[in-house]
C-alpha positions as YAML, in Angstrom:
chain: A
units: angstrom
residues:
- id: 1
  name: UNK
  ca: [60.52, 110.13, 49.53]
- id: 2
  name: UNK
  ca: [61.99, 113.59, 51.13]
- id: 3
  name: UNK
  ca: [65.28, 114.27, 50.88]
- id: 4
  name: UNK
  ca: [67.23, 113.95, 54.26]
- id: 5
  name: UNK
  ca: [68.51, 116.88, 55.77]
- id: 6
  name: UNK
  ca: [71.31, 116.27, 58.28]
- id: 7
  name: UNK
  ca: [71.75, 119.20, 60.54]
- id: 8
  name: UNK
  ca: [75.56, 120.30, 60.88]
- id: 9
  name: UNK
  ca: [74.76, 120.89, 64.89]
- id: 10
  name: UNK
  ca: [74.10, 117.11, 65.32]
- id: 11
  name: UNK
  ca: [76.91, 116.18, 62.95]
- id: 12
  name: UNK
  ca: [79.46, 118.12, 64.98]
- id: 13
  name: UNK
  ca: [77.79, 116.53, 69.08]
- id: 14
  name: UNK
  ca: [77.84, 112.95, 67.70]
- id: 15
  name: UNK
  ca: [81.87, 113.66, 67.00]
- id: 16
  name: UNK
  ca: [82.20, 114.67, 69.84]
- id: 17
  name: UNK
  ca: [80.45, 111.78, 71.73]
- id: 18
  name: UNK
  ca: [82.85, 109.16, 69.76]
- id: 19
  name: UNK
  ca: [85.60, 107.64, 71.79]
- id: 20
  name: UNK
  ca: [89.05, 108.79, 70.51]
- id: 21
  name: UNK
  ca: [90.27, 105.47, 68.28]
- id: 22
  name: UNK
  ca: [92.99, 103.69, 69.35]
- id: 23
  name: UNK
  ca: [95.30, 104.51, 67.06]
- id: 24
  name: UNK
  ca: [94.72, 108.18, 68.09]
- id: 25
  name: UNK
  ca: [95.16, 107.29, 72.24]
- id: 26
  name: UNK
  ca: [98.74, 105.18, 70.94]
- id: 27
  name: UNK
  ca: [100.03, 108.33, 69.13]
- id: 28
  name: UNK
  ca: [98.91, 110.90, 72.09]
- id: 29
  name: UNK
  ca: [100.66, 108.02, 74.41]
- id: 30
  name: UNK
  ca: [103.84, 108.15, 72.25]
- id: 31
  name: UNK
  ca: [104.29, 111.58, 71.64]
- id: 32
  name: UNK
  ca: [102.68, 113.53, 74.83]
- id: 33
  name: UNK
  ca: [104.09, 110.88, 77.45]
- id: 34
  name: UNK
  ca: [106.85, 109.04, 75.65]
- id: 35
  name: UNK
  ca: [106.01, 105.41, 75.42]
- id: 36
  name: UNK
  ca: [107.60, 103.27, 73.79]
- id: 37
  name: UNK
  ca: [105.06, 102.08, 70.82]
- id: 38
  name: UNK
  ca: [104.97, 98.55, 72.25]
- id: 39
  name: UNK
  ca: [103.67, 99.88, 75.65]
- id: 40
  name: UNK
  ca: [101.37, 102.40, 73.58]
- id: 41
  name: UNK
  ca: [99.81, 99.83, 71.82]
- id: 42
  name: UNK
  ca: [99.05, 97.42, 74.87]
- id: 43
  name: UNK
  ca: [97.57, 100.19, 76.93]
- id: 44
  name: UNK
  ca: [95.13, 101.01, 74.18]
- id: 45
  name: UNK
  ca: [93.99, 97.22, 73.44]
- id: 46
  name: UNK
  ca: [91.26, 97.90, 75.56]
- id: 47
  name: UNK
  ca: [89.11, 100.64, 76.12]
- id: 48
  name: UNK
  ca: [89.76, 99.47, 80.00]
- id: 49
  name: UNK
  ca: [92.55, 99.52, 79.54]
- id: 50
  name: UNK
  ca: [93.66, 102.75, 78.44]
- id: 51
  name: UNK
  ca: [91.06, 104.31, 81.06]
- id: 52
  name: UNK
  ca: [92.84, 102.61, 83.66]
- id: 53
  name: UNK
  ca: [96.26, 104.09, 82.47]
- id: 54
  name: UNK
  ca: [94.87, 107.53, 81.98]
- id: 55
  name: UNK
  ca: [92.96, 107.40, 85.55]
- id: 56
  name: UNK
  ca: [95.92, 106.52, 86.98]
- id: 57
  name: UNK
  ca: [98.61, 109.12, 85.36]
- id: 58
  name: UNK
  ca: [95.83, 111.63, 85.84]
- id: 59
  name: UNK
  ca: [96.09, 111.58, 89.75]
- id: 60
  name: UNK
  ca: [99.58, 112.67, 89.57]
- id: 61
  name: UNK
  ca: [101.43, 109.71, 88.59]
- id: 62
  name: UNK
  ca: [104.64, 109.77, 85.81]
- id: 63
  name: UNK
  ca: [103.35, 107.91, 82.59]
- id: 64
  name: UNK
  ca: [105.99, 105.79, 82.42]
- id: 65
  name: UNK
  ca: [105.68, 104.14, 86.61]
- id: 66
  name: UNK
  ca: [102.50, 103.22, 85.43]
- id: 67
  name: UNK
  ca: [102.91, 102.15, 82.52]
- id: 68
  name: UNK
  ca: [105.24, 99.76, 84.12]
- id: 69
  name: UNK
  ca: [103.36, 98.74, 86.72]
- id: 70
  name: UNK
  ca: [100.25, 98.17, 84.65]
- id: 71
  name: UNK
  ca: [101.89, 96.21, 81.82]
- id: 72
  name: UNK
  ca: [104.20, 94.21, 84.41]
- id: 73
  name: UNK
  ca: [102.07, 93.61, 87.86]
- id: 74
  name: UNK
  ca: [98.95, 94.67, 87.09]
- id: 75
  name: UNK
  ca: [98.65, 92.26, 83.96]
- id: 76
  name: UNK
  ca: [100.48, 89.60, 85.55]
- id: 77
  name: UNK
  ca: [98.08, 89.61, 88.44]
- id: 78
  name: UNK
  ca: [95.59, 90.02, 86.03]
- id: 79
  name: UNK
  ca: [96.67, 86.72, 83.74]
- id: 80
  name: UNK
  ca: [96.89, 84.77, 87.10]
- id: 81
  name: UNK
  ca: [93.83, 85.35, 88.08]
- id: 82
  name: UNK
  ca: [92.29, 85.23, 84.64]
- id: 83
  name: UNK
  ca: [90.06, 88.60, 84.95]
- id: 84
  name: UNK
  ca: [89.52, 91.42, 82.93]
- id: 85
  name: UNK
  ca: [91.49, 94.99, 83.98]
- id: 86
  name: UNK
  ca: [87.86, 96.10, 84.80]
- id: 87
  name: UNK
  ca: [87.55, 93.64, 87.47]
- id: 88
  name: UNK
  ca: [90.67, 94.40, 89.13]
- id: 89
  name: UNK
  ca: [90.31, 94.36, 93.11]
- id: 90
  name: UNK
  ca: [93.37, 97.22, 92.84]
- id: 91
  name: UNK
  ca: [91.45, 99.89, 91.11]
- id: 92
  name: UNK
  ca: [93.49, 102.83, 89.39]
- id: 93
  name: UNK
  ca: [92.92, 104.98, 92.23]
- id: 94
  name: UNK
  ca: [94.99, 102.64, 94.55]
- id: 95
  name: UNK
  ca: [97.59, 101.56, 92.19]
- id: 96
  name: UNK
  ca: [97.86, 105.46, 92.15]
- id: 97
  name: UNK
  ca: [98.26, 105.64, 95.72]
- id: 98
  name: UNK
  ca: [100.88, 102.68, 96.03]
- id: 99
  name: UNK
  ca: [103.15, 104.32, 92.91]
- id: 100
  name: UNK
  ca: [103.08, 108.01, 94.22]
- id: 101
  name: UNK
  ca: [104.60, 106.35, 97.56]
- id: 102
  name: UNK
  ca: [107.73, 105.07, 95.25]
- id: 103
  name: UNK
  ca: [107.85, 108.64, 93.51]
- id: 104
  name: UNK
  ca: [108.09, 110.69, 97.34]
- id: 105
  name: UNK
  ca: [110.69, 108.05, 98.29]
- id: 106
  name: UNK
  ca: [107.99, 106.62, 101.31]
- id: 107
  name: UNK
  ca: [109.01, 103.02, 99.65]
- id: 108
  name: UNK
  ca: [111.20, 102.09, 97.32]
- id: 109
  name: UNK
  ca: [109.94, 100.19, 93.68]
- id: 110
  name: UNK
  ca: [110.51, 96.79, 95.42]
- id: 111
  name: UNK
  ca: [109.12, 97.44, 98.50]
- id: 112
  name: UNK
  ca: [105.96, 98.51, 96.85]
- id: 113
  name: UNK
  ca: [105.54, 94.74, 95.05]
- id: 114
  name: UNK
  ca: [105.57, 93.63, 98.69]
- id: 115
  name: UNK
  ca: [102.44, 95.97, 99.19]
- id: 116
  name: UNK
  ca: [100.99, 95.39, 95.80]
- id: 117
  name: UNK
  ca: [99.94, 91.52, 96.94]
- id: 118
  name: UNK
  ca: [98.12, 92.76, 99.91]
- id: 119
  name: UNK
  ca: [96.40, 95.54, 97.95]
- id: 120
  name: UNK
  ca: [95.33, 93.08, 95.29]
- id: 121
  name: UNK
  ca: [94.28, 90.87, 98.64]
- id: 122
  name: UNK
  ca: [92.14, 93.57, 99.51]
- id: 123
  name: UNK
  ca: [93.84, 94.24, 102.71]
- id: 124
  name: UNK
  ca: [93.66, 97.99, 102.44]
- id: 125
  name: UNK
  ca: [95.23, 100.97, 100.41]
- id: 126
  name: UNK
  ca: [99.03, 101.07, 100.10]
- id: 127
  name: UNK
  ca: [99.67, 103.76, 103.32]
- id: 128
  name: UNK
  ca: [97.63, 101.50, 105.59]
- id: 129
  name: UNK
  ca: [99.29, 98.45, 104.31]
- id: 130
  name: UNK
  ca: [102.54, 100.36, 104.50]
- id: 131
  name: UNK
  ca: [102.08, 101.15, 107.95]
- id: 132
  name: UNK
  ca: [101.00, 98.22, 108.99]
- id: 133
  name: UNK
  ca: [103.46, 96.03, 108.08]
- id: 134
  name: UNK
  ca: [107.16, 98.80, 108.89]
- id: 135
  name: UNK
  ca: [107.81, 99.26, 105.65]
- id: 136
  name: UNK
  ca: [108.59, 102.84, 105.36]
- id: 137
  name: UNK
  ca: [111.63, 103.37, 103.71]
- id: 138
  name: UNK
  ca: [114.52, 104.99, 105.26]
- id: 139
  name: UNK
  ca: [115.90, 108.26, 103.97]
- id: 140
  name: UNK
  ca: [117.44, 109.40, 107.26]
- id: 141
  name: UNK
  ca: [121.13, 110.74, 106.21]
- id: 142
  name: UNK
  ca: [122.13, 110.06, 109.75]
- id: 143
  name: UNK
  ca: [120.35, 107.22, 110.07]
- id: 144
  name: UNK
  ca: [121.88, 105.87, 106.93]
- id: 145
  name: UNK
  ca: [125.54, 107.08, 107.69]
- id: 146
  name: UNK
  ca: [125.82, 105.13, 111.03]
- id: 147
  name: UNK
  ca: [124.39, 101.98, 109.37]
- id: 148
  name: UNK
  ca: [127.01, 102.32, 106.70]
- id: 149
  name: UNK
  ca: [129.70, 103.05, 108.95]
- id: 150
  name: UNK
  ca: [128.62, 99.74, 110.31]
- id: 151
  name: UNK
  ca: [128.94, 97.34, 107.60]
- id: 152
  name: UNK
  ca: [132.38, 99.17, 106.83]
- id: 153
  name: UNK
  ca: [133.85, 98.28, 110.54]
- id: 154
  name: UNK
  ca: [132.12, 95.06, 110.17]
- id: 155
  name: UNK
  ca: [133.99, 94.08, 106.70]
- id: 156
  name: UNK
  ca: [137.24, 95.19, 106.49]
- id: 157
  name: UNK
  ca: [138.35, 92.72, 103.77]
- id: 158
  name: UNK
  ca: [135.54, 93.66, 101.61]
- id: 159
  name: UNK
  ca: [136.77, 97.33, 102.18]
- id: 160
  name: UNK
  ca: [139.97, 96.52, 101.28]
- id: 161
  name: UNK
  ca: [138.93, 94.36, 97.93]
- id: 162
  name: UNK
  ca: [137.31, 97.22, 96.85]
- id: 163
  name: UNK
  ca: [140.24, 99.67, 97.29]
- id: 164
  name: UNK
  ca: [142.25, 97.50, 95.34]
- id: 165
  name: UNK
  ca: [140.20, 97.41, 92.69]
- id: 166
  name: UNK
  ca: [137.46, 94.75, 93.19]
- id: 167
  name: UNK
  ca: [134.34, 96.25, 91.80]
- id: 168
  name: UNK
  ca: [132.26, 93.06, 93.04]
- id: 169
  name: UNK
  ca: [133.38, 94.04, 96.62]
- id: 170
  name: UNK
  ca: [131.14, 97.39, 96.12]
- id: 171
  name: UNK
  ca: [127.94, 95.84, 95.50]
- id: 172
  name: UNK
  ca: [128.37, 93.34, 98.71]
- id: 173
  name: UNK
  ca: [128.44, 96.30, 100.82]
- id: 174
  name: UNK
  ca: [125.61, 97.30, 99.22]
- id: 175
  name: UNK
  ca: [123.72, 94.44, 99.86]
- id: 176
  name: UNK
  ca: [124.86, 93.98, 103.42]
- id: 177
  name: UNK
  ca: [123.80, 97.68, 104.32]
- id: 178
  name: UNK
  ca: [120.32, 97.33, 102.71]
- id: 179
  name: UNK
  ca: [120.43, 93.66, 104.81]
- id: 180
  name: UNK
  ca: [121.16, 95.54, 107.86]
- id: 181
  name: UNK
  ca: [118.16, 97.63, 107.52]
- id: 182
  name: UNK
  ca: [116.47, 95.05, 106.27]
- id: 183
  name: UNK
  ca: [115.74, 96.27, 103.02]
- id: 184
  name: UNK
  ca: [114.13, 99.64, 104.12]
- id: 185
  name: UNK
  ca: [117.08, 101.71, 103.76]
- id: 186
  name: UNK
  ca: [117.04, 104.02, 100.33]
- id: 187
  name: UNK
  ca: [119.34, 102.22, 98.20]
- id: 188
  name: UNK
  ca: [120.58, 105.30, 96.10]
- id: 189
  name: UNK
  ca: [121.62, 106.99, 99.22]
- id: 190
  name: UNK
  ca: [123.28, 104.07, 100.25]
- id: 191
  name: UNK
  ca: [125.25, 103.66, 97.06]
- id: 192
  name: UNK
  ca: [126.08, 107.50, 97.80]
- id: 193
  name: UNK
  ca: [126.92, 107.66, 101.11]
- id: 194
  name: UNK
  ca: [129.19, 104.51, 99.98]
- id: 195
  name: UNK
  ca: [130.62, 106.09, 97.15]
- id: 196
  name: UNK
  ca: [131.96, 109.42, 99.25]
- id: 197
  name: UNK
  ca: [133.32, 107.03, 102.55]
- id: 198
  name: UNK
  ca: [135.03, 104.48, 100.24]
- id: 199
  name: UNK
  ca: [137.10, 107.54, 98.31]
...
């Protein structure tokens, strides 16, 4: 029988047709986006998986919003409606869509869950669904100043619990300024613009 002769050329192209091993993908996760090595390891325990995470972060996305959006409503949709990632009606390219909205402040991280069931409905992308449905943040300074000034003139004992030392009374005018605009205005601005008229 002749001796086999492996050529060093093939050697080196089947490397580098081999899928990177998990293990390699949850230290590159780790150390190049900073996971956490509990979310590392569930994004690699598929091969789907992880290509879902790295389509998504690759269109401009932080590692980290995805991860959490992958591991919390993307999986929990997922378990619900007991389907593989691959089958997933929102494909990485829209959950991409719907989480760069949160990132240039067009919704805020709540808002989006309200967009994410439509999405997964198959209703449209996120701006469409966005639009249709008014929920377009507000990030208006002016916009947010008067509706503050509102819920000030509105609840003067609140006001005056807070001055005197009632943290509590801060977060209820919190909550009734993002009631007044009905949950679209940008809650850190409204915690700002708060902050500076309450000293």
């Amino acid at each position: 029988m002749p001796p086999l002769v492996v050529d060093a050329a093939w050697i080196a192209r089947i490397k580098s047709e081999l899928p990177e091993l998990p293990a390699v993908k949850k230290h590159l996760y780790m150390t190049q986006h900073a996971l956490p090595a509990s979310d590392a390891e569930a994004l690699v325990s598929s091969r789907e998986m992880s290509d879902y995470f790295e389509h998504t972060v690759g269109a401009g996305v932080d590692p980290r919003l995805a991860t959490n959006w992958i591991l919390g409503e993307v999986s929990a949709a997922l378990n619900k409606h007991e389907i593989d990632i691959s089958q997933a009606p929102v494909t990485s390219k829209l959950l991409a869509g719907l989480l760069k909205r949160i990132d240039d402040g067009t919704i805020s991280n709540k808002m989006a869950k309200d967009v994410f069931g439509p999405m997964w409905a198959g209703d449209g992308d996120a701006d469409e669904i966005i639009a249709a449905k008014g929920l377009t943040q507000i990030s208006d300074e002016s916009t947010l100043e008067k509706i503050v000034d509102d819920v000030l003139a509105a609840n003067p004992a609140t006001v005056a619990g807070y001055k005197s030392g009632k943290v509590k009374a801060f977060n209820s005018l919190v909550g009734k300024a993002m009631a007044a605009s009905r949950g679209k205005a940008n809650p850190a601005q409204v915690n700002a613009i708060l902050r500076k008229k309450l000293s």
